[in-house]
ZAMARGU-4260 file (C-alpha; in steps of 0.2 Angstrom, whole numbers, plus 5000, padded with zeros to 4 digits):
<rodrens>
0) 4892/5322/5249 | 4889/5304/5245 | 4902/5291/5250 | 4910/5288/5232 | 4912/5309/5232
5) 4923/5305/5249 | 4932/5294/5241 | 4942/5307/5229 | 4957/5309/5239 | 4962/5327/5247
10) 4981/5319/5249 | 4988/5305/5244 | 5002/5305/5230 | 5021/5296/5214 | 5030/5294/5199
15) 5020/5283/5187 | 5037/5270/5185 | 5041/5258/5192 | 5060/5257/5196 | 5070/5255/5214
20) 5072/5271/5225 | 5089/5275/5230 | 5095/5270/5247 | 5092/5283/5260 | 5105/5287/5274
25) 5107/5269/5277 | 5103/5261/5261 | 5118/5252/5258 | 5112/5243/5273 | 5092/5241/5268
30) 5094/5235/5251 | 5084/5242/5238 | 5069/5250/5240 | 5053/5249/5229 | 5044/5262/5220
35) 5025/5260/5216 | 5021/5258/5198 | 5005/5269/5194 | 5003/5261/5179 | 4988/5251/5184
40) 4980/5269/5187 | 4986/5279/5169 | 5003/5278/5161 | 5006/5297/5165 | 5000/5315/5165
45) 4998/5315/5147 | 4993/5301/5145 | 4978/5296/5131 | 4969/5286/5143 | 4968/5301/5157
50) 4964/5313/5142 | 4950/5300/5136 | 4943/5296/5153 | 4944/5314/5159 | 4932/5319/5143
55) 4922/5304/5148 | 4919/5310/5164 | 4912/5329/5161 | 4901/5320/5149 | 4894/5306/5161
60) 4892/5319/5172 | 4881/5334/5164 | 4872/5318/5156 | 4868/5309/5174 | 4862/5328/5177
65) 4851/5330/5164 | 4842/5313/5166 | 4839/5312/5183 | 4838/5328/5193 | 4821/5332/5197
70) 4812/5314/5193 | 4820/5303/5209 | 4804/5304/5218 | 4794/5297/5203 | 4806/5285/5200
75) 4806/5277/5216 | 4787/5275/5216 | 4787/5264/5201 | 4786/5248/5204 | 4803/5240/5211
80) 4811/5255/5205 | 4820/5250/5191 | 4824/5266/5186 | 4832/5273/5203 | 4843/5257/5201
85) 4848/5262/5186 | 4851/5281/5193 | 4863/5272/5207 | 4873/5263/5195 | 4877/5272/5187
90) 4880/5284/5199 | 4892/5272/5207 | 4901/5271/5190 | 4905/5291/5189 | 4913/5289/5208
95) 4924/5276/5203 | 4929/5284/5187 | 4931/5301/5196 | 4942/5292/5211 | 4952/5284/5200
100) 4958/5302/5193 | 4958/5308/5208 | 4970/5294/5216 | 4982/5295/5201 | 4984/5314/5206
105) 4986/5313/5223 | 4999/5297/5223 | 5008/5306/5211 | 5007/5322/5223 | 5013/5311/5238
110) 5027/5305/5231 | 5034/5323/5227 | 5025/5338/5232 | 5040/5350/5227 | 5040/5344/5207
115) 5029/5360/5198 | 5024/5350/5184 | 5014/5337/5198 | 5008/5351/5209 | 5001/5360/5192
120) 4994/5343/5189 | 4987/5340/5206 | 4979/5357/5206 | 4971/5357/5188 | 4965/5339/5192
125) 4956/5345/5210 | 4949/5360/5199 | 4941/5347/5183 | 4934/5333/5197 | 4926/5346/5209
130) 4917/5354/5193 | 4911/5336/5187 | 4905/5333/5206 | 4894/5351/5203 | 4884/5341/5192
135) 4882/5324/5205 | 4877/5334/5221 | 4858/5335/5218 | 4857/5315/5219 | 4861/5314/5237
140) 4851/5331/5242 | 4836/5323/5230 | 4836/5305/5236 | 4835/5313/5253 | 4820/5321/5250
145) 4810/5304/5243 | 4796/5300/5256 | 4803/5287/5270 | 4791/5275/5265 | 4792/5276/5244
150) 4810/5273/5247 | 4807/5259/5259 | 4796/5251/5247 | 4808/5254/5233 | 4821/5246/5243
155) 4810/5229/5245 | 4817/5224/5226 | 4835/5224/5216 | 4837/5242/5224 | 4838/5234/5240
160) 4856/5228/5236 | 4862/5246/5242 | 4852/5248/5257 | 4868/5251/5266 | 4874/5266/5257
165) 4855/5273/5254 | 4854/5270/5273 | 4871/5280/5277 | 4863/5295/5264 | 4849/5296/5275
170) 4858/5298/5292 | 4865/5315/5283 | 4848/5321/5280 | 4845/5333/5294 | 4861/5342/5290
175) 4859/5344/5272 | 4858/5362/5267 | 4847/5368/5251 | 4855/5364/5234 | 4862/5380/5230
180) 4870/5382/5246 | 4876/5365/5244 | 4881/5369/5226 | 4892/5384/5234 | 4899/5376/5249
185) 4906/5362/5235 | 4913/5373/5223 | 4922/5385/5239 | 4931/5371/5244 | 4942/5372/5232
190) 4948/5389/5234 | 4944/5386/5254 | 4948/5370/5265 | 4956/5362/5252 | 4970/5376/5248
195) 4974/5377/5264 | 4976/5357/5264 | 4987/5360/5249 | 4996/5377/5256 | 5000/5364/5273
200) 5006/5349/5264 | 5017/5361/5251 | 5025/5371/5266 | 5029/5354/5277 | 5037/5347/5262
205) 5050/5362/5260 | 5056/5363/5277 | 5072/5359/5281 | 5081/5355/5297 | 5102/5359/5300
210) 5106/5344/5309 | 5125/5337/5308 | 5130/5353/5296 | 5116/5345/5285 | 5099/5352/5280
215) 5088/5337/5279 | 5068/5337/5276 | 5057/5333/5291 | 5055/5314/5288 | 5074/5310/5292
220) 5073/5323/5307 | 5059/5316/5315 | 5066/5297/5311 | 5083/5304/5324 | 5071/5307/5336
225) 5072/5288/5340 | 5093/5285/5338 | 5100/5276/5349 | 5114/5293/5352 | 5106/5303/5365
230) 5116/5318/5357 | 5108/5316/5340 | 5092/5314/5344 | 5093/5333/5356 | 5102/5341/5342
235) 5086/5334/5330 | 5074/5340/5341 | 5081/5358/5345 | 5082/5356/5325 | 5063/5353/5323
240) 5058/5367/5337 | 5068/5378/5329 | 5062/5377/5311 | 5043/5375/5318 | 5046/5391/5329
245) 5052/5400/5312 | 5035/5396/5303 | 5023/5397/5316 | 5014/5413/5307 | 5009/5404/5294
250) 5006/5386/5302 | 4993/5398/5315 | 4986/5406/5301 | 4983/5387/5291 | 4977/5379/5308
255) 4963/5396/5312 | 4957/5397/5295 | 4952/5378/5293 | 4945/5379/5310 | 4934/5395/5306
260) 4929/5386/5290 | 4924/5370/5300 | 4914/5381/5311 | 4907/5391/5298 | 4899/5374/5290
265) 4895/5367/5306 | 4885/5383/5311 | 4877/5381/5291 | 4872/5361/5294 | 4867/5363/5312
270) 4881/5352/5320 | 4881/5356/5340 | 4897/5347/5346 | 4914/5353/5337 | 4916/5334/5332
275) 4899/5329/5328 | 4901/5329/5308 | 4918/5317/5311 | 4906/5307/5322 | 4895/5305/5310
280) 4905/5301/5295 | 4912/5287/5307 | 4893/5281/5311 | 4898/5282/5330 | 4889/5288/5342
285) 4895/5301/5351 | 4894/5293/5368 | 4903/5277/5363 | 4915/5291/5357 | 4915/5300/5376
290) 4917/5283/5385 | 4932/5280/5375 | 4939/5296/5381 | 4933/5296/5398 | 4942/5278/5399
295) 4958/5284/5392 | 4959/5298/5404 | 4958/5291/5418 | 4972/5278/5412 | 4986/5289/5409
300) 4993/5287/5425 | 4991/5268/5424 | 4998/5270/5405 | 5009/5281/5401 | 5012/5289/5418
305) 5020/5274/5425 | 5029/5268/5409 | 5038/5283/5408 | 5043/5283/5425 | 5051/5265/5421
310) 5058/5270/5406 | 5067/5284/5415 | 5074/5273/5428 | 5079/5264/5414 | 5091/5276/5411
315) 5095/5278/5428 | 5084/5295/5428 | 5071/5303/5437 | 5064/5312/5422 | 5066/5312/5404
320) 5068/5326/5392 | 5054/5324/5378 | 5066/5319/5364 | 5071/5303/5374 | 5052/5297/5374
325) 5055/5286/5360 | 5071/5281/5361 | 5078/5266/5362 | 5083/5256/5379 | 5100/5257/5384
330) 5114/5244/5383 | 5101/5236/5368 | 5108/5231/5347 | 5101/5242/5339 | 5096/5232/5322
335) 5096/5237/5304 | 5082/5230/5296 | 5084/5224/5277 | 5069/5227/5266 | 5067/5211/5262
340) 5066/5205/5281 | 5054/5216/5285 | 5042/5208/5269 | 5046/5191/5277 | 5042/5197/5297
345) 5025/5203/5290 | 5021/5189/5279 | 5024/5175/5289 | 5017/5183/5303 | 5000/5186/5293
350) 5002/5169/5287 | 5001/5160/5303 | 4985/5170/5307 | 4977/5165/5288 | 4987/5159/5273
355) 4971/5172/5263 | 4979/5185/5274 | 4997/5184/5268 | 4993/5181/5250 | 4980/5198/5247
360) 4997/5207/5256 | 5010/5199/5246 | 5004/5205/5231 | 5007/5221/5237 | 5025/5215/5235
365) 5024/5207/5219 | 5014/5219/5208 | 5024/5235/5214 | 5010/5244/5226 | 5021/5250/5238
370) 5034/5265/5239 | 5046/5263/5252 | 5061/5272/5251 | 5064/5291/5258 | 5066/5302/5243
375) 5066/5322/5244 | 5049/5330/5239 | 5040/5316/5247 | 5028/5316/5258 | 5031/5311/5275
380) 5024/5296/5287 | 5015/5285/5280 | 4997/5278/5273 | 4986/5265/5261 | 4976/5273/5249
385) 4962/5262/5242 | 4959/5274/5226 | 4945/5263/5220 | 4936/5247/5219 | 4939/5245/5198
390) 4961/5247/5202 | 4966/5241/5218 | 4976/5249/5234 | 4994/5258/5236 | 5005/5260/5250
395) 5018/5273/5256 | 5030/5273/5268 | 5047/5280/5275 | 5057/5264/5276 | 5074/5268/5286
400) 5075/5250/5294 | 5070/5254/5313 | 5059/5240/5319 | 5044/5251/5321 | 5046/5254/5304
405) 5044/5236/5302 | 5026/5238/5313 | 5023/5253/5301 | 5023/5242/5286 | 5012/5228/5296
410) 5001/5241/5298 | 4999/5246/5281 | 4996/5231/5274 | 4981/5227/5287 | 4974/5242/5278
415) 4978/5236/5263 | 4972/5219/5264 | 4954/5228/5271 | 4953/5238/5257 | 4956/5223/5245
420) 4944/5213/5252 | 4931/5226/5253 | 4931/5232/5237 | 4919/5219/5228 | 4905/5228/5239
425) 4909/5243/5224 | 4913/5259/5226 | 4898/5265/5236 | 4899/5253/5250 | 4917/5246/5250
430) 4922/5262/5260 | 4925/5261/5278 | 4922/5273/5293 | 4939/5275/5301 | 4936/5268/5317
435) 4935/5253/5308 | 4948/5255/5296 | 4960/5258/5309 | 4956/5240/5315 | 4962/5231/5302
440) 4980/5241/5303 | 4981/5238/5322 | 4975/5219/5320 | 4991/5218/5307 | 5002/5224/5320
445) 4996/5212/5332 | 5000/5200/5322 | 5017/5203/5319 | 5024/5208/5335 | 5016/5192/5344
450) 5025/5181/5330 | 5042/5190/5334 | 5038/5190/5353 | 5035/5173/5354 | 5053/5167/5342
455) 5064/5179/5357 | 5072/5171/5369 | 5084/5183/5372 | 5078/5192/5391 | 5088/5210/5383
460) 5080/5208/5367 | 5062/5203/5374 | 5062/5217/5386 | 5066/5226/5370 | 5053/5221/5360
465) 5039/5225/5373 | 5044/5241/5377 | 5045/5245/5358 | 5026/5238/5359 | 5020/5248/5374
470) 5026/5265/5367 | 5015/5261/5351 | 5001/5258/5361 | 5004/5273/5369 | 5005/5283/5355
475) 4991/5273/5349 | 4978/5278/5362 | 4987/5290/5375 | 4993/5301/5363 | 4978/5301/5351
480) 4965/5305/5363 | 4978/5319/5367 | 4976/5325/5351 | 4958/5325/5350 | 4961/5334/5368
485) 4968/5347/5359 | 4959/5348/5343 | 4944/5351/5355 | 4951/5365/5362 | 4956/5373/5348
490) 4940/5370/5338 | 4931/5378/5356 | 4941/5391/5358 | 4941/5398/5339 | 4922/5400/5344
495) 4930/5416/5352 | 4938/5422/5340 | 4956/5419/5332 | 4969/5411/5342 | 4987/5418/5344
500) 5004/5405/5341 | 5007/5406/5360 | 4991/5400/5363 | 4990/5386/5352 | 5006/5381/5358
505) 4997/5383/5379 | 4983/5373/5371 | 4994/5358/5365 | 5007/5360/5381 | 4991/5358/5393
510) 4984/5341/5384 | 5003/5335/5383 | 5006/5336/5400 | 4991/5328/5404 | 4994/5315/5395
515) 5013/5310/5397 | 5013/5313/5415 | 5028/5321/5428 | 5042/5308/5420 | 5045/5317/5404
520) 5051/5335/5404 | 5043/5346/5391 | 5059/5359/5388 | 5057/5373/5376 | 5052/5369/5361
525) 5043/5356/5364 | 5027/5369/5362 | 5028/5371/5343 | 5027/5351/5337 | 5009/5353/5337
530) 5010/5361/5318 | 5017/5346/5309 | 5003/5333/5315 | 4994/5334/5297 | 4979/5325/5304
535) 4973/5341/5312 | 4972/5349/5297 | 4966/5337/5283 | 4955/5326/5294 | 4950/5335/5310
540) 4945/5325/5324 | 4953/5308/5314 | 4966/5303/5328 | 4951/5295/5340 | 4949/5281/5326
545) 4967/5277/5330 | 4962/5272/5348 | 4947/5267/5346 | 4954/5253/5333 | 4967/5247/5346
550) 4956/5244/5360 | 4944/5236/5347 | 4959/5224/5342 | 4964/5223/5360 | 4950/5214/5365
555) 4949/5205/5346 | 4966/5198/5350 | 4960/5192/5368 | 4944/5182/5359 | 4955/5174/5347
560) 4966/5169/5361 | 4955/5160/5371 | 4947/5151/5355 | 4954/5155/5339 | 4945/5140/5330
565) 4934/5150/5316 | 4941/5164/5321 | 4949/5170/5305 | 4935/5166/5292 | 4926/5177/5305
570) 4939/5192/5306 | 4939/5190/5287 | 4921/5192/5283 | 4921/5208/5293 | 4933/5215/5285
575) 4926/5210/5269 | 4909/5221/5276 | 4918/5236/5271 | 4903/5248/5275 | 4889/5238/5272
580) 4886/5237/5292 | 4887/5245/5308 | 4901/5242/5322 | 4889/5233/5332 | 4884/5222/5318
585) 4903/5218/5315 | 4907/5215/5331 | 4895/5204/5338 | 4900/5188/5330 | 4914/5190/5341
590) 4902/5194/5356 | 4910/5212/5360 | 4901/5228/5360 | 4909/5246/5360 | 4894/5255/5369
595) 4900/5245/5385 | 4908/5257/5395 | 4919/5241/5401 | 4923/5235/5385 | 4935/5250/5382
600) 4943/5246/5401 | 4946/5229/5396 | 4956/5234/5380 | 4968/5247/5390 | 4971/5233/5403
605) 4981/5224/5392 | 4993/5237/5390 | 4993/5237/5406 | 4998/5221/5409 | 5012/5224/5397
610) 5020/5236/5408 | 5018/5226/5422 | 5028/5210/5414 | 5042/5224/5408 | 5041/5230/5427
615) 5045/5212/5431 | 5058/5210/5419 | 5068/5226/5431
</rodrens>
């Protein structure tokens, strides 16, 4: 499926108002919380502009069908190819239209997955765009089949402006399966990988967790996993365990039959490796992917081995128990972080770096594109969603105040401003592969955190702040390659046949203790927190992008260091690339290059030598 077929979003979800959410559990201390106003999208589900542009698009649809499939080839040998052209725009114009009804249903979905009106909604409007999309699938399967050099040729006039996004079709040639078989394996998704992905998202969003004589939903349990009360955050994690223990039937039975539908179409398009069809949608090359790995293996005892060792000593420890991983260092104020704050932390930190930075961001602010607060029915963690090039990004988050939530919304943003910025490249080539998107995010993290870095003075709060910055790296690389440790493991071992809830939970006890190292005891329970990682299930094999981006921002951050004149315009324009070129071509303004087995040693040492200034700091 092409790239503006991708951007149709399988999650992502609101309420089309804009108002303030109500203060979570420590509103009153957070201020008021903005809702995203979906407005910009369609006024509502009932809307006449949904109802007029959902009419439009079945028509567009079966008419693109009936003038184009079949007459590609001859098309492309006239001369310049006007009529291909034509075929591509418009094209492009049925993804945008399509991803723009798409993106309003999935918002609205994120934002409450538990309302039955919006699930209905979100359900009837997956059902009408993968219909309209039966009628688009020939294009890609047809374009593929033009003669290398006919389409070359073509490509030599006005065509030529979407060489990028012909050139990415072409890379999915020798996987591309005969049209009917293509036609089937489209319309099967909808009562296959992507029920699943909806029967996943509507079973974590009903879950409920009795902790201080309350039932909360799993946003606010995980979010007591970091308290500063030892107590609380036990009592939340035996909470967690115990509530994923009771579900793990159908969590195992979600997790077996995605990965037996991955194999079945991996076995169907001739894909070897278990990750080759993430690889390839990411344009990497599997071996840059391996040396990333490889390179973060043999560092877990360098990186997360020996921090936790130190944290533990910390707390005058020799080990400690898995629900302390996160928390926060003793004898250290524990801040409350205003809303407002937080926008300010952000902005001024993007500012400093380039004042375009911090302007693309604060509109997020001022036109309403972000949901912040913690409401029931909502889904958790957090994301930016760029729906589509003709509208403009949203953001979600789970605002409660913690200063990673503060680095969560840095985060964001950096996505935000990359889709932004890419967007004028249209809706065939503005998308990103995620080991670059996460890039941008980790960049805006950066940011932030050396701003705040560089204003403390205060030895407790410093020590603080880098420990807080150490543990999201970790999390950032350590525990993603983890991850895709696991999903490995899983994805090989369904191979065999289906696996059993125990073993699963062997599978992700193996990887995690790999991983954290002897410092930090996995107790019972720990064995069942593999089922609410929802990158497993709706993007297998993602989680490599999130380490790949932070040691690609590592050694960003160490050019624009040593010479940070240009350095911006420069970061700028690559973001501004979307997908028009390749990691190599993006990165070698800045003279680094990710095939280098050393570059990737070089963007783990720098957390290293964060744990070693904490070790100096005792």
């Amino acid at each position: 499926m092409s790239k503006a077929a991708k951007r149709v979003p399988s999650r992502a979800r609101p309420t089309a108002m804009s108002r303030k959410s109500k203060p979570s559990a420590k509103g009153a201390k957070l201020s008021s919380l903005p809702v995203w106003n979906l407005n910009d999208l369609y006024p509502g589900i009932d809307s006449p502009e949904l109802k007029r542009d959902l009419e439009k698009a079945d028509a567009d649809c079966a008419t693109f069908e009936k003038d184009f499939k079949g007459r590609l080839a001859e098309l492309a040998a006239a001369p310049e190819a006007p009529g291909l052209l034509d075929a591509v725009k418009r094209y492009e114009a049925i993804g945008d239209l399509l991803g723009r009804i798409g993106s309003f249903s999935g918002l609205l979905h994120a934002g409450n997955s538990t309302d039955a009106a919006i699930t209905k909604f979100y359900g009837d409007m997956s059902e009408r765009i993968t219909q309209a999309y039966s009628h688009l699938l020939f294009f890609d399967l047809e374009l593929n089949r033009i003669d290398d050099a006919v389409l070359d040729a073509a490509m030599n006039g006005p065509l030529g402006h979407y060489r990028p996004w012909i050139e990415d079709v072409r890379k999915e040639k020798p996987y591309q399966l005969e049209d009917r078989i293509e036609q089937l394996f489209h319309e099967k998704s909808l009562t296959g990988y992507s029920a699943w992905n909806r029967q996943y998202d509507d079973t974590i969003a009903a879950l409920r967790f009795k902790i201080g004589g309350k039932d909360i939903s799993i946003e606010p349990a995980l979010n007591l996993m970091q308290d500063a009360d030892g107590k609380k955050r036990k009592e939340a994690a035996q909470a967690l365990a115990k509530t994923f223990k009771a579900n793990l039937r159908p969590f195992t039975l979600i997790t077996n039959t995605l990965a037996k539908d991955k194999e079945i179409s991996d076995r169907w398009r001739g894909f070897k490796d278990v990750a080759d069809a993430r690889h390839l949608s990411n344009r990497v090359e599997p071996e840059v992917v391996e040396a990333l790995v490889s390179a973060v293996r043999a560092a877990y005892p360098k990186l997360s081995h020996r921090y936790y060792a130190l944290k533990a000593k910390w707390f005058g420890k020799k080990s400690l128990a898995y629900w302390d991983r996160n928390a926060p260092l003793p004898k250290v104020e524990q801040r409350t972080i205003p809303w407002e704050t937080a926008r300010s932390t952000v902005l001024d930190a993007y500012g400093k770096f380039s004042p375009k930075m911090a302007e693309v961001a604060d509109g997020f602010f001022q036109k309403n594109w972000i949901d912040a607060g913690v409401r029931e029915g909502k889904q958790p963690g957090a994301f930016a969603h760029p729906t589509v090039p003709s509208a403009h990004p949203y953001v979600l988050l789970n605002y409660q105040g913690k200063p990673r939530d503060v680095m969560t919304l840095a985060h964001e943003l950096g996505h935000g401003v990359h889709q932004v910025l890419a967007a004028p490249n249209g809706p065939l080539m503005a998308p990103t592969p995620l080991t670059l998107a996460e890039t941008a995010s980790v960049f805006g993290e950066m940011l932030t955190f050396r701003k705040l870095l560089a204003g403390t003075t205060d030895t407790k709060q410093r020590k603080a702040m880098l420990a807080a910055k150490v543990e999201d790296m970790i999390n950032t690389v350590v525990r993603q390659i983890a991850f895709y440790s696991f999903e490995r493991k899983v994805h090989l071992e369904r191979r065999n046949g289906e696996l059993t809830s125990d073993k699963l939970c062997e599978l992700w006890m193996s990887v995690q203790s790999e991983s954290l190292g002897p410092a930090i005891e996995l107790k019972e329970g720990y064995e069942t927190f593999w089922t609410y990682i929802p990158h497993f299930i709706h993007s297998p094999f993602y989680v490599y992008a999130y380490a790949f981006g932070d040691c690609l921002v590592n050694s960003l951050y160490a050019v624009y260091e040593k010479s940070n004149e240009g350095f911006a315009e420069r970061y700028l324009a690559m973001l501004a690339a979307g997908g028009t070129k390749h990691h190599s071509e993006l990165l070698k303004p800045f003279g680094l290059d990710a095939t280098d087995p050393k570059f990737w040693d070089g963007g783990l040492s720098v957390i290293a030598g964060l744990i070693t200034e904490l070790e100096g700091l005792g």
